[in-house]
ROSE-785583 format. One record per residue: residue number from 1; residue in one letter; x, y, z of N, C-alpha, C in turn. Coordinates in nm, 3 decimals, always signed. Example, Ala and Ser with C-alpha at 12.3 -4.5 7.8 and 13.67 -1.06 7.14 Angstrom:
<pts>
+-----+-----+---------+---------+---------+---------+---------+---------+---------+---------+---------+
!   n ! res !    n_xx !    n_yy !    n_zz !   ca_xx !   ca_yy !   ca_zz !    c_xx !    c_yy !    c_zz !
+-----+-----+---------+---------+---------+---------+---------+---------+---------+---------+---------+
!   1 !   A !  +1.319 !  -0.569 !  +0.780 !  +1.230 !  -0.450 !  +0.780 !  +1.320 !  -0.330 !  +0.780 !
!   2 !   S !  +1.285 !  -0.225 !  +0.708 !  +1.367 !  -0.106 !  +0.714 !  +1.290 !  +0.003 !  +0.787 !
+-----+-----+---------+---------+---------+---------+---------+---------+---------+---------+---------+
</pts>
This chain:
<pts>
+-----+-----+---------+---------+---------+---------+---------+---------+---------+---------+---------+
!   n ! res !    n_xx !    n_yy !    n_zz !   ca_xx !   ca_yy !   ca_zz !    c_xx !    c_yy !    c_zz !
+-----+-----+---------+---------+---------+---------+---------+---------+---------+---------+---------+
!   1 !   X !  +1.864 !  -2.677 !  +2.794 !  +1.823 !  -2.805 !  +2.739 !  +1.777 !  -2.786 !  +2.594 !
!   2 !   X !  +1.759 !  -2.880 !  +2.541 !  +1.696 !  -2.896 !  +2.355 !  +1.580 !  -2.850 !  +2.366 !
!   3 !   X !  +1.508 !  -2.879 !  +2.481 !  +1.384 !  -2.877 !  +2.467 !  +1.396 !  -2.668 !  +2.485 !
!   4 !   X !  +1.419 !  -2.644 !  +2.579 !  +1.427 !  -2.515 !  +2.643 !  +1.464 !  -2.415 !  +2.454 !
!   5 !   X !  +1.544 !  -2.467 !  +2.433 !  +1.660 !  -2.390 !  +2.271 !  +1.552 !  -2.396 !  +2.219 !
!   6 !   X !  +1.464 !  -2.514 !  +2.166 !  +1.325 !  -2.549 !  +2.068 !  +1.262 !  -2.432 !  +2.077 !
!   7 !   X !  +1.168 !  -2.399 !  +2.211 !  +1.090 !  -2.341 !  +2.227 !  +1.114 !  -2.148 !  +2.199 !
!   8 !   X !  +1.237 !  -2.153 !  +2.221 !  +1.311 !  -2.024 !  +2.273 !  +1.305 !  -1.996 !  +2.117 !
!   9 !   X !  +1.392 !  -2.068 !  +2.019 !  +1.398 !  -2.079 !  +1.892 !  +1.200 !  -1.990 !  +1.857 !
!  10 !   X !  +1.145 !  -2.131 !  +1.871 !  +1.000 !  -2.087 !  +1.789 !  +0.959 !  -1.935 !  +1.829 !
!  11 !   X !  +0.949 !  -1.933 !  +1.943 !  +0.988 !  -1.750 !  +2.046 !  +1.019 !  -1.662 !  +1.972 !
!  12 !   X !  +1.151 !  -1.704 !  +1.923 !  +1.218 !  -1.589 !  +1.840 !  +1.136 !  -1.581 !  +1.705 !
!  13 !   X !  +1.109 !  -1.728 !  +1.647 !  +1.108 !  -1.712 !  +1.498 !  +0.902 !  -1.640 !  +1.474 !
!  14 !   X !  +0.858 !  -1.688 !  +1.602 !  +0.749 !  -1.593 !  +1.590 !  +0.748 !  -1.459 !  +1.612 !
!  15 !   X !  +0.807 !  -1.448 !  +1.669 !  +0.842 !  -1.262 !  +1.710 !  +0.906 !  -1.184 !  +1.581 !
!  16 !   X !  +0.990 !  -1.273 !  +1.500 !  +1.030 !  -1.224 !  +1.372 !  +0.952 !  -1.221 !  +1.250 !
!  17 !   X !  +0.838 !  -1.325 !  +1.300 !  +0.743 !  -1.323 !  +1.129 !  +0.641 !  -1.241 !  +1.183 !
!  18 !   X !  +0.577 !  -1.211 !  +1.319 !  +0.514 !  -1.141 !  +1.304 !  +0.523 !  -0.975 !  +1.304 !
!  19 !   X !  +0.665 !  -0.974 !  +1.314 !  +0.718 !  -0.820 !  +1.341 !  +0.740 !  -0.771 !  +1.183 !
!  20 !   X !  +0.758 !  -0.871 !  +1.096 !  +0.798 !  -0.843 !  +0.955 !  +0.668 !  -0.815 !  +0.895 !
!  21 !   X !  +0.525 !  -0.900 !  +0.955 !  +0.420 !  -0.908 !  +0.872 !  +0.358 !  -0.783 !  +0.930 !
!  22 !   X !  +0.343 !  -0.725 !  +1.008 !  +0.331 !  -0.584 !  +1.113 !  +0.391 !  -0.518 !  +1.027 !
!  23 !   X !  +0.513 !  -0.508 !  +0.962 !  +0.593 !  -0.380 !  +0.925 !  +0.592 !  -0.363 !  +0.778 !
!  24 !   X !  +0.545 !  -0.489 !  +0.749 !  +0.463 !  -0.520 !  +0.580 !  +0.354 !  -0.448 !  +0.567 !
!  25 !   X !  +0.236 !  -0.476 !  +0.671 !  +0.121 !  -0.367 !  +0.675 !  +0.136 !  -0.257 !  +0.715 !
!  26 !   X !  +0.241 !  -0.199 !  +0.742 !  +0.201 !  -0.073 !  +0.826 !  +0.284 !  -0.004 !  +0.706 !
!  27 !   X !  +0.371 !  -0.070 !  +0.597 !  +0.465 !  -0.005 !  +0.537 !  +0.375 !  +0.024 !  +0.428 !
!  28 !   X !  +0.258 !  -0.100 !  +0.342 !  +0.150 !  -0.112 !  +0.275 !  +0.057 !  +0.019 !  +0.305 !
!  29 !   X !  -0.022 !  -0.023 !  +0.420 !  -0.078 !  +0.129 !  +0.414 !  -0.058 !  +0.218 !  +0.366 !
!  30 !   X !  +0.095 !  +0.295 !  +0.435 !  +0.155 !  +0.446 !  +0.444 !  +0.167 !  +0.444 !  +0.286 !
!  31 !   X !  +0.216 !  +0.352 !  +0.198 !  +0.216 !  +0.381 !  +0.068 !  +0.130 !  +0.418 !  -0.026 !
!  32 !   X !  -0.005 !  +0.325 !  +0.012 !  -0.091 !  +0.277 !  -0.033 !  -0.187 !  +0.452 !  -0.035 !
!  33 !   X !  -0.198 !  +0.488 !  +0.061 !  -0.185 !  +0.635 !  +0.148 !  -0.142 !  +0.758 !  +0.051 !
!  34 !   X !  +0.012 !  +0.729 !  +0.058 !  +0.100 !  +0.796 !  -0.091 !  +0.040 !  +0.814 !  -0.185 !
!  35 !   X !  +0.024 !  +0.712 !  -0.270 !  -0.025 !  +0.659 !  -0.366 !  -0.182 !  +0.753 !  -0.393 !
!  36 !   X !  -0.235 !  +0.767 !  -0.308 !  -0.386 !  +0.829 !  -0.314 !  -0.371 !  +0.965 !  -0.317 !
!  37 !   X !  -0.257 !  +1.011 !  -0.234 !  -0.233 !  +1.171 !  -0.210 !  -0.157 !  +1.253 !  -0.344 !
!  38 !   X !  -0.094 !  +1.129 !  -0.415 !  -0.014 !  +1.158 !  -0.531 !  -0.126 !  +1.197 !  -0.634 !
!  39 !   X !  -0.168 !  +1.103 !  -0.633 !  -0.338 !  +1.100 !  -0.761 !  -0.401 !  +1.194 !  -0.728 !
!  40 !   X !  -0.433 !  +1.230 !  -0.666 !  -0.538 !  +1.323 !  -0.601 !  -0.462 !  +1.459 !  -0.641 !
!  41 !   X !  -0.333 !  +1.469 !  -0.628 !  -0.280 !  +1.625 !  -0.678 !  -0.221 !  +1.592 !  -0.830 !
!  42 !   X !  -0.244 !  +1.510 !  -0.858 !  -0.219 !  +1.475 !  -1.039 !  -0.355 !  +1.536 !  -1.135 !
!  43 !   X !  -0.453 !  +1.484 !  -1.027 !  -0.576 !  +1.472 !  -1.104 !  -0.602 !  +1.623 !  -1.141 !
!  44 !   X !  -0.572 !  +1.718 !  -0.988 !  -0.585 !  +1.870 !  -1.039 !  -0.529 !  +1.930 !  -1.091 !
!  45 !   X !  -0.384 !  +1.877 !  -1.091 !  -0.277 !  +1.934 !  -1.227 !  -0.294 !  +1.940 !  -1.391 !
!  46 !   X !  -0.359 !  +1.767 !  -1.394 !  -0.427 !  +1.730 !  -1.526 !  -0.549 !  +1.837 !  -1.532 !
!  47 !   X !  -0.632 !  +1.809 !  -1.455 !  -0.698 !  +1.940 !  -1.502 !  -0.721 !  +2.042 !  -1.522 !
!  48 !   X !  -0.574 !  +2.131 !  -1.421 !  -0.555 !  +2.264 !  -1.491 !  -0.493 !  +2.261 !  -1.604 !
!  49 !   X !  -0.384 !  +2.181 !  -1.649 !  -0.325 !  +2.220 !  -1.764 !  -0.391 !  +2.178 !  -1.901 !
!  50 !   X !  -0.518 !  +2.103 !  -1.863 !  -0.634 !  +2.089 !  -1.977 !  -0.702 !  +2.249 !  -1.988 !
!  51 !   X !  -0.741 !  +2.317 !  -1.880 !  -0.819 !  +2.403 !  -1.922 !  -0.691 !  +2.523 !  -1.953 !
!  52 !   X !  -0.571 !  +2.514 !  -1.903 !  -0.479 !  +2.602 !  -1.985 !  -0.418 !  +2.597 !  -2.101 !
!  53 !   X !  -0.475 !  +2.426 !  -2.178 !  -0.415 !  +2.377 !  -2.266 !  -0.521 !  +2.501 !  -2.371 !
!  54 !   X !  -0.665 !  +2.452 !  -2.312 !  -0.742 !  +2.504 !  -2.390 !  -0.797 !  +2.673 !  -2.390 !
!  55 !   X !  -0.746 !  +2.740 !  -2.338 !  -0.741 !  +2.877 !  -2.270 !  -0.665 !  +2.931 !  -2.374 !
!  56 !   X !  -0.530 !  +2.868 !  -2.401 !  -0.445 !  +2.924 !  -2.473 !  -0.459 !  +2.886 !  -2.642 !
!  57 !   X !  -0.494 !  +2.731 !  -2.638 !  -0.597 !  +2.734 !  -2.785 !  -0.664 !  +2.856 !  -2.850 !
!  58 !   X !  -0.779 !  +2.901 !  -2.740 !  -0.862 !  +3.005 !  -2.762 !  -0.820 !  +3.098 !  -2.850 !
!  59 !   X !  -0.699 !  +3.156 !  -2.704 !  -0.555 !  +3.271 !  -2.727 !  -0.538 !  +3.296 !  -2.827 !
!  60 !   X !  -0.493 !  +3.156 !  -2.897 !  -0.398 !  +3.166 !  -3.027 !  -0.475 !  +3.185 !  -3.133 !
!  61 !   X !  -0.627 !  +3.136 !  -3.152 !  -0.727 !  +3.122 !  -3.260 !  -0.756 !  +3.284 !  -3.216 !
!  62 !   X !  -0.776 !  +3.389 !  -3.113 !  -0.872 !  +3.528 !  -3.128 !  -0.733 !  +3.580 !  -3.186 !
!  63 !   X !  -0.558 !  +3.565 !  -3.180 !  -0.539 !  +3.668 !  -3.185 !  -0.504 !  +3.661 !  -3.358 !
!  64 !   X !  -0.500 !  +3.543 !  -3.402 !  -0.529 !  +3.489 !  -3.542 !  -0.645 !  +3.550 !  -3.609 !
!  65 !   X !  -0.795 !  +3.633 !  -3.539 !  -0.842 !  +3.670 !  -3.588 !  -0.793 !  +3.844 !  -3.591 !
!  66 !   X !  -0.722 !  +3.911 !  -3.532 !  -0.647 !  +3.972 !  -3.464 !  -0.603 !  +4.058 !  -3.584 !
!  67 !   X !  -0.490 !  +3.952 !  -3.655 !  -0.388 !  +4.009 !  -3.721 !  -0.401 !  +3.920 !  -3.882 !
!  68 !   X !  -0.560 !  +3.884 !  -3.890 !  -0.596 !  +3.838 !  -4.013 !  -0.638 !  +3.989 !  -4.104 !
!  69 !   X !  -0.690 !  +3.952 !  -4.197 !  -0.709 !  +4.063 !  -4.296 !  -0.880 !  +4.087 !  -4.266 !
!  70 !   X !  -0.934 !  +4.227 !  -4.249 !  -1.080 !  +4.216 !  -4.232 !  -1.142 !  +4.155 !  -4.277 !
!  71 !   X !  -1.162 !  +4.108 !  -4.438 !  -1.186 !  +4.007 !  -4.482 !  -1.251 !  +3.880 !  -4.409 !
!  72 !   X !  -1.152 !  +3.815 !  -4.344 !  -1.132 !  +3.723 !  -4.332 !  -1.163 !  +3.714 !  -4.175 !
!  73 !   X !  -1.156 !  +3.840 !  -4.112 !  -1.193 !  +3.804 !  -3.976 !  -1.341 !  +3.803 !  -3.926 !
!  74 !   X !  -1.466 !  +3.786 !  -3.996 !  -1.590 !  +3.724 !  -3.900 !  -1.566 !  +3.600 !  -3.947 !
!  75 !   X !  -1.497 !  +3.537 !  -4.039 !  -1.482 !  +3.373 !  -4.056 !  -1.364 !  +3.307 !  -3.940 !
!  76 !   X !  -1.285 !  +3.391 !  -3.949 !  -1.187 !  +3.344 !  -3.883 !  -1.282 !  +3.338 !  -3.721 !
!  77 !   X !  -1.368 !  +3.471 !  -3.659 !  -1.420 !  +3.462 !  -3.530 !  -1.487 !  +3.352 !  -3.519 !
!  78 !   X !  -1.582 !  +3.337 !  -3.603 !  -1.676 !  +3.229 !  -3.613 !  -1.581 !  +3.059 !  -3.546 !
!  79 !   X !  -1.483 !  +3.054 !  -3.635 !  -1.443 !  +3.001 !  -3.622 !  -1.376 !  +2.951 !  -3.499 !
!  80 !   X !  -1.311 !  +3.037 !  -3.433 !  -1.282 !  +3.067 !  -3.273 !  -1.382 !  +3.041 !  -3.169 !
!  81 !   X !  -1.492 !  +3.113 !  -3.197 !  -1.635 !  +3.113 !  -3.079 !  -1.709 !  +2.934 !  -3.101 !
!  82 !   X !  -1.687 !  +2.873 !  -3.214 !  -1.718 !  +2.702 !  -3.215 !  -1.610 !  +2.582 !  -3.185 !
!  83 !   X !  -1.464 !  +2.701 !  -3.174 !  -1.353 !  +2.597 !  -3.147 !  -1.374 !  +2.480 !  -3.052 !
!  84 !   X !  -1.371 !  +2.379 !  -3.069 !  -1.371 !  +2.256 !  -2.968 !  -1.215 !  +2.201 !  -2.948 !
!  85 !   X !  -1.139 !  +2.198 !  -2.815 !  -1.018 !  +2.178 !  -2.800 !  -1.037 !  +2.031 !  -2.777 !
!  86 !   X !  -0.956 !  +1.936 !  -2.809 !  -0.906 !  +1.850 !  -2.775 !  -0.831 !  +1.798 !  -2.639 !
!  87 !   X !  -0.828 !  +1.765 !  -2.538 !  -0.727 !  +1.780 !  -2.449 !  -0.683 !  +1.628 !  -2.404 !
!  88 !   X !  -0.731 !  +1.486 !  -2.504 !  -0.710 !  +1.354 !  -2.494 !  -0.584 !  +1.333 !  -2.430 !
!  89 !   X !  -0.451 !  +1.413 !  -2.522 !  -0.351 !  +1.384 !  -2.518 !  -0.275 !  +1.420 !  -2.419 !
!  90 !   X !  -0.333 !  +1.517 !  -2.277 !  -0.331 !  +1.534 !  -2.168 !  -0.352 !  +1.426 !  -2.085 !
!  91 !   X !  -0.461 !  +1.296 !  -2.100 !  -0.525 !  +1.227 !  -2.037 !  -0.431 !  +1.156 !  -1.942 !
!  92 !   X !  -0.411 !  +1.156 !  -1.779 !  -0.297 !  +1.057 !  -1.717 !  -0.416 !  +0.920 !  -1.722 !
!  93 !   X !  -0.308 !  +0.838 !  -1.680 !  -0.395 !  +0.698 !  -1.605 !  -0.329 !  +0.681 !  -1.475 !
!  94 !   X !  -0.429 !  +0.647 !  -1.417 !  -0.436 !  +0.622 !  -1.318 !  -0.440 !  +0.456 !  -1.261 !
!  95 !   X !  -0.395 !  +0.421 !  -1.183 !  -0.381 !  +0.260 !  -1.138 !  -0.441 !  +0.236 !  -0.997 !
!  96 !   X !  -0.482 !  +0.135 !  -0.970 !  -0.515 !  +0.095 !  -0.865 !  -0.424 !  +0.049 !  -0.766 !
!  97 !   X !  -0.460 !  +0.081 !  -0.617 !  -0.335 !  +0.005 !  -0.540 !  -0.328 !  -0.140 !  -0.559 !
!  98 !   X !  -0.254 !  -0.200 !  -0.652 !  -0.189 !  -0.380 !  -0.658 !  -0.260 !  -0.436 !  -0.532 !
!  99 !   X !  -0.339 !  -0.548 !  -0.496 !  -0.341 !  -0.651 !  -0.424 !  -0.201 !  -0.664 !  -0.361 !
! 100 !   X !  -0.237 !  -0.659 !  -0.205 !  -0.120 !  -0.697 !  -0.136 !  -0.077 !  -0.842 !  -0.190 !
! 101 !   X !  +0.000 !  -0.928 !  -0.112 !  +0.046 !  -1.067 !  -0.113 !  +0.024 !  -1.078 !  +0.037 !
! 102 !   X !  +0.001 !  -1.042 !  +0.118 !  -0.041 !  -1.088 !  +0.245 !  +0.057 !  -1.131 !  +0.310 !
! 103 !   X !  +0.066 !  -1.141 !  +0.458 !  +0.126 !  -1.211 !  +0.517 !  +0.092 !  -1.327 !  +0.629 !
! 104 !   X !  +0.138 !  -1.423 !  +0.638 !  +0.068 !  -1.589 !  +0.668 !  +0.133 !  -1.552 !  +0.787 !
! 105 !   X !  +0.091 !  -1.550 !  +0.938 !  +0.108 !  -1.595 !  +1.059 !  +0.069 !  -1.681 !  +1.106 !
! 106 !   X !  -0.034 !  -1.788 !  +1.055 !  -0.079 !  -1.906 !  +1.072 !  +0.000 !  -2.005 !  +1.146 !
! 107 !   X !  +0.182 !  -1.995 !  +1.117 !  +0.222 !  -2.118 !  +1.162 !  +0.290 !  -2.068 !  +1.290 !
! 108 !   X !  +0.246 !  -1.940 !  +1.340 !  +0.290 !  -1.926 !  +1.504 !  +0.157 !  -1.892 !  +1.551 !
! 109 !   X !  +0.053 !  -1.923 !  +1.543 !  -0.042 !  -1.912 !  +1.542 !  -0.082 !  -1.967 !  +1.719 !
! 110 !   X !  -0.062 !  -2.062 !  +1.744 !  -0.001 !  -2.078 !  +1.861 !  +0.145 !  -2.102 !  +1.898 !
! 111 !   X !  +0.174 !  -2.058 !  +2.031 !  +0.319 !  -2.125 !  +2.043 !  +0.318 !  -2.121 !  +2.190 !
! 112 !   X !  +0.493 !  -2.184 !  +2.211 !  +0.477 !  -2.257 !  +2.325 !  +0.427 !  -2.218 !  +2.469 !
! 113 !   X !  +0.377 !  -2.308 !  +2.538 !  +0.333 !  -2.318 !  +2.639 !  +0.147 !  -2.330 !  +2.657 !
! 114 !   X !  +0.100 !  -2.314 !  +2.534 !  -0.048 !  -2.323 !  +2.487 !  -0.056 !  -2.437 !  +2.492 !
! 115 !   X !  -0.229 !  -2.431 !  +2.538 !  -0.255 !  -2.567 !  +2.532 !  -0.220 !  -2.667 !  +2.380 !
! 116 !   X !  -0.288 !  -2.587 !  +2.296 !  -0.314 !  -2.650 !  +2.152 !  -0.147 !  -2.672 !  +2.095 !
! 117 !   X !  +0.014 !  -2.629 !  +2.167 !  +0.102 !  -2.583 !  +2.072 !  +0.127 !  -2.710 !  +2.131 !
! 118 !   X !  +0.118 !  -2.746 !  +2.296 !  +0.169 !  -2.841 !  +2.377 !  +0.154 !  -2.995 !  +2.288 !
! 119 !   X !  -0.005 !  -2.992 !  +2.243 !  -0.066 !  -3.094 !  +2.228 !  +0.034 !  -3.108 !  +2.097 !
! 120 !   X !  +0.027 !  -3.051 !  +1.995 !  +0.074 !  -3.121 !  +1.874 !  +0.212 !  -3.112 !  +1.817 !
! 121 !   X !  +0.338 !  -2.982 !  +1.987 !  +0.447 !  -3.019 !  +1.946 !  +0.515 !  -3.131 !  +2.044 !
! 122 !   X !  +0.413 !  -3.165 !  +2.136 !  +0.465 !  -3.288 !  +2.246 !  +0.386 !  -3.380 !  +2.256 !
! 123 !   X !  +0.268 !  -3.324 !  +2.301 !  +0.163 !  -3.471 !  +2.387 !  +0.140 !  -3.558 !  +2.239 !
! 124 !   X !  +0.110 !  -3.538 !  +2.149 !  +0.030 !  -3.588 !  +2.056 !  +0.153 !  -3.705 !  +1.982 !
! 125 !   X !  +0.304 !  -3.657 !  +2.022 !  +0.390 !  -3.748 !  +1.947 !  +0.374 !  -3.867 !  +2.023 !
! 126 !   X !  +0.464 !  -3.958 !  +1.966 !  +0.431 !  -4.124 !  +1.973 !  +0.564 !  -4.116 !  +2.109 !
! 127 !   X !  +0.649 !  -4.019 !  +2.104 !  +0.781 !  -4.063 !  +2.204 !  +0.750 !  -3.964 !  +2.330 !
! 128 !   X !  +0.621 !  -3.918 !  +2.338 !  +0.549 !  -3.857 !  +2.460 !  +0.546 !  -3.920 !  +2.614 !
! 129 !   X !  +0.521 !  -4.013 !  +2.590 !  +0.524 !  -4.143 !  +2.713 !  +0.650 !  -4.197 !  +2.749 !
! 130 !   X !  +0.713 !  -4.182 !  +2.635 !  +0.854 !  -4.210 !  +2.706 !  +0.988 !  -4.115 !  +2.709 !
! 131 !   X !  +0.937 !  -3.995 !  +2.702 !  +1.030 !  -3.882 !  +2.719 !  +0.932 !  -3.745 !  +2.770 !
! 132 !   X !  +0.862 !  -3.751 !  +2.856 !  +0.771 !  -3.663 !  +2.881 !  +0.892 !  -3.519 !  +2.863 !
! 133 !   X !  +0.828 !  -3.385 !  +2.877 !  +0.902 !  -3.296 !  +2.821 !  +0.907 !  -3.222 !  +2.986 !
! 134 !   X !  +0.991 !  -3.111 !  +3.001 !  +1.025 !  -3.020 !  +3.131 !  +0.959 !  -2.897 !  +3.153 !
! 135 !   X !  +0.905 !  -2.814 !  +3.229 !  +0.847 !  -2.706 !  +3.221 !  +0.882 !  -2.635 !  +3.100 !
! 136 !   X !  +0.760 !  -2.600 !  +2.999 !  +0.742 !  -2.490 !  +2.875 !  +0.808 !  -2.378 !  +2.920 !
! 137 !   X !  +0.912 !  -2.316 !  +2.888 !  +0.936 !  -2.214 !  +2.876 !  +0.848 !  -2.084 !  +2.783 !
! 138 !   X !  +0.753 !  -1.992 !  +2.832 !  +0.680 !  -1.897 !  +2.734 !  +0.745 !  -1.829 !  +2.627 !
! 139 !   X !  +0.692 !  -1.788 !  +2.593 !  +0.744 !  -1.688 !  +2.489 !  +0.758 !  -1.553 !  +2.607 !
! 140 !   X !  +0.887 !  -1.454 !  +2.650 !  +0.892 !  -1.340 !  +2.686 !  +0.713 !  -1.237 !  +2.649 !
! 141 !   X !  +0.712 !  -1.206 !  +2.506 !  +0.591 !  -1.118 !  +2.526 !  +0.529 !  -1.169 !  +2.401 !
! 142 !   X !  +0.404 !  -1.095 !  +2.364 !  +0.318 !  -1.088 !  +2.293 !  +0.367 !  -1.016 !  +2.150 !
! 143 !   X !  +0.438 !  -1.052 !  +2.054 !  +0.481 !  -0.969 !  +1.938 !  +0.385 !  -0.887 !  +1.855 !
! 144 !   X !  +0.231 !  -0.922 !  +1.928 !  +0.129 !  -0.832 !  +1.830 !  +0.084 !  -0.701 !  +1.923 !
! 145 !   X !  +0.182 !  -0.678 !  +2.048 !  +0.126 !  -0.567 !  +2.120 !  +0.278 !  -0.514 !  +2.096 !
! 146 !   X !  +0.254 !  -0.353 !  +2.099 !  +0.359 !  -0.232 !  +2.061 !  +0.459 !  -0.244 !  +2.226 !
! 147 !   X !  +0.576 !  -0.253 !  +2.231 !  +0.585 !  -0.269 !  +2.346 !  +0.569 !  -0.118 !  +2.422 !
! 148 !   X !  +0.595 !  -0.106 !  +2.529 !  +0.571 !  -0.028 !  +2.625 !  +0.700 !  +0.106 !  +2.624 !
! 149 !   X !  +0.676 !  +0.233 !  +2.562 !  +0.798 !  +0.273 !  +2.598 !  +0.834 !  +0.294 !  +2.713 !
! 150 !   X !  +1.000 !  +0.317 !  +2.732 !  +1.034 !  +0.353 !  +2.882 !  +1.051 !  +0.519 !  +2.931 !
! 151 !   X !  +0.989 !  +0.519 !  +3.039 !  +0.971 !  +0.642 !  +3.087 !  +1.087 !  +0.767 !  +3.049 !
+-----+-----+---------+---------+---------+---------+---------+---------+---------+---------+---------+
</pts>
């Protein structure tokens, strides 16, 4: 019957928005997840190759005092032992995980065979009294429980 297809229909089309909005969050997470595990081994990379940036700074300023002329090498040390490295241009950025966009289950929020779905996709219409409707067909299962694997 129409009525039977209606219901079967909403059945399906809830089982599909909420299986998409389920696989939206669960896909969100695991990224979101990513995303933290990525940074987190960036952050120690950035900071070794700052202190190797500046290690080898050092390097290059002692062996400059090295193969300077005696002269010139307690200025040149001096110079080495106050070196201040720079390492700005190392600096990553980092981002925040984006605001989801959410997903709206609101409009299967109930469905058929509920009291509340009954009331405002049958009882509540004006052609209620004169086409009363045939046993609700349910929805098969619950789309927010994992189903059951088989043995």
């Amino acid at each position: 019957s129409a009525q039977t297809t209606y219901e079967a229909t909403f059945c399906g089309y809830r089982t599909r928005l909420t299986g998409a909005c389920t696989q939206y969050d669960e896909c969100r997470t695991s990224e979101a997840a990513e995303q933290k595990e990525v940074q987190t081994k960036v952050q120690v990379a950035e900071t070794s190759r700052k202190a190797l940036y500046t290690a080898t700074s050092h390097i290059d300023c002692h062996l400059g005092v090295l193969v300077a002329s005696p002269e010139r090498q307690p200025a040149l040390l001096a110079e080495c032992l106050s070196l201040q490295v720079s390492t700005s241009h190392l600096n990553m950025m980092y981002h925040a995980v984006p605001e989801g966009s959410g997903c709206d289950v609101s409009p299967v929020a109930t469905f058929p065979c509920q009291g509340s779905w009954l009331r405002e996709h049958y009882e509540d219409e004006s052609w209620y009294s004169d086409a009363p409707t045939a046993t609700c067909t349910p929805c098969d299962t619950d789309p927010t429980q994992a189903p059951t694997p088989a043995p």
